[in-house]
N, C-alpha and C positions, 0 to 999 in steps of 0.2 A: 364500327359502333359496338359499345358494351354494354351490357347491362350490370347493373351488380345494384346489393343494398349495402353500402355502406358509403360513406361521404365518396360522392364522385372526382369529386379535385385531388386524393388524396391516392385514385386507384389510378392515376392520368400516368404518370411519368413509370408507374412499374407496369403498365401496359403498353407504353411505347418503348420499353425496355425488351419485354418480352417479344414486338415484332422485329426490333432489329435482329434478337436471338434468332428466330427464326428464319430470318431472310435476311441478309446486311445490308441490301440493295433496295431495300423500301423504303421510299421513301416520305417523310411522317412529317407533316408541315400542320402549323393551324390547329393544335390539338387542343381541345376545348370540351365541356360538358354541355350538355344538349341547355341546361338552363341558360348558361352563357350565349349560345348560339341563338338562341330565341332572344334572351333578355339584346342582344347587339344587331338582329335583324331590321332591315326596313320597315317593316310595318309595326313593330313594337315601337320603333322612333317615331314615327309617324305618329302612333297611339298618344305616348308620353308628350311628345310636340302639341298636342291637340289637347291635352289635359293643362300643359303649364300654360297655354295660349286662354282658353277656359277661364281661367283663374287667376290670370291675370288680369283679364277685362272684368271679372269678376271685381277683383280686388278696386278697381278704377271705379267701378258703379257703386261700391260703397263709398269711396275716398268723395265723387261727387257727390253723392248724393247727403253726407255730413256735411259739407262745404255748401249745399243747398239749404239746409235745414239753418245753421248757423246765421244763413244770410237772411232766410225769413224773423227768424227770430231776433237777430240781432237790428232787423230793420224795423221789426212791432216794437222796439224796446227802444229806437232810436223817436218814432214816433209820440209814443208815448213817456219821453225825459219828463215832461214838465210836469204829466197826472204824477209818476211817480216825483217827485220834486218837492210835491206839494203834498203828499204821505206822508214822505220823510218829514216835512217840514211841522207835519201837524202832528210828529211821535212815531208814527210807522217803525219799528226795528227793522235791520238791514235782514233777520233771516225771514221776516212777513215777506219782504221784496223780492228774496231770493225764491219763496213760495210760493207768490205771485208766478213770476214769471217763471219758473218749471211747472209749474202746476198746465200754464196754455201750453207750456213745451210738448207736456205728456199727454195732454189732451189730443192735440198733433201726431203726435208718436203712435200712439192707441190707436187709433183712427186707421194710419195709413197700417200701425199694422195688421190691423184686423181685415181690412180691404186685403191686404196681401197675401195672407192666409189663403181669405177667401176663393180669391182670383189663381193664387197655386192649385190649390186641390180641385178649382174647375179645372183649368189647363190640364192637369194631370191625370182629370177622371176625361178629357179629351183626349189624348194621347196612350189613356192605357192598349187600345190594337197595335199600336207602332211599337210596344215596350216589351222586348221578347226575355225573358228569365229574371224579369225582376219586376217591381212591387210600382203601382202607378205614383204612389206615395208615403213617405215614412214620416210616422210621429215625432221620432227621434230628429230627423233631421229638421225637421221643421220648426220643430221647438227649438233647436241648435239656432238655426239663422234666425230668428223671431230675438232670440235671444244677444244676439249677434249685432243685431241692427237696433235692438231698442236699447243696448248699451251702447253703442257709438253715437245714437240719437241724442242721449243723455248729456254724452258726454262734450257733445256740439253744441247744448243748452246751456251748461257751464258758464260760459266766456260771457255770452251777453248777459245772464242771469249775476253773475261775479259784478258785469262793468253798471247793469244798473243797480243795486246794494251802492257802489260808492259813489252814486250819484249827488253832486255839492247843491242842496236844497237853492241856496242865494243862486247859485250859475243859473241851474235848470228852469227857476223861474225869470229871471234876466234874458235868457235864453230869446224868448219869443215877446 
């Protein structure tokens, strides 16, 4: 083991230089910088294994949880063809409709997210004894995923908000 301050990868190969100098029978296998040795250890895998595992269920409980939202909203908007039918039919503009319906989107959205908020920063002011060098909760982050979720919420209100706007007045009243 060496020390030095200067890039360690670049002090590697004239230090295995200098012990062959020294001794020609030593032998120098595996020569690596201590970062490297850490960053390729077991429990650094393990760390990293446990953050992309993390985050990928992560990633999945957004994906369902858009796919939730779309399905309520897209099922209040299948419900309601005929009210909106008969908007349209009595002058309504398609972006009143598109109003309409993100408007209960957001109402939705608001809601859960402020429950969320909520119920974070309790759990978090629960768990701040178990949280050793760091913060029970961050603004930042919080605002990030608040942010996060109320644009992918939006953007799942889209579809049904889009499919009622081109709803055909004659269909929708025919309909039922």
């Amino acid at each position: 083991m060496a020390r030095t301050s200067v890039d360690a990868q670049s002090v590697l190969p004239s230090l295995v230089a200098t012990m062959h100098q020294i001794d020609p029978g030593i032998a120098t296998f595996g020569a690596a910088t201590m970062e490297q040795r850490i960053h390729d250890s077991p429990p650094e895998y393990l760390h990293r294994a446990s953050a992309w595992l993390v985050g990928s269920f992560a990633a999945l409980a957004l994906l369902l949880s858009v796919v939730g939202l779309y399905g309520v909203i897209a099922y209040s908007v299948s419900q309601r063809t005929r009210e909106i039918g008969v908007r349209i039919a009595l002058g309504a503009q398609r972006s009143m409709v598109y109003q309409l319906i993100l408007k209960q989107a957001a109402r939705l959205i608001a809601i859960g997210l402020i429950a969320g908020l909520a119920g974070s920063i309790a759990a978090a002011s629960l768990m701040r004894n178990l949280l050793f060098g760091t913060q029970a909760w961050d603004a930042f982050t919080l605002v990030a995923v608040a942010v996060v979720l109320g644009t992918s919420a939006v953007a799942a209100s889209y579809l049904p908000a889009r499919r009622a706007a081109s709803v055909n007045p004659l269909e929708a009243l025919r309909a039922e």
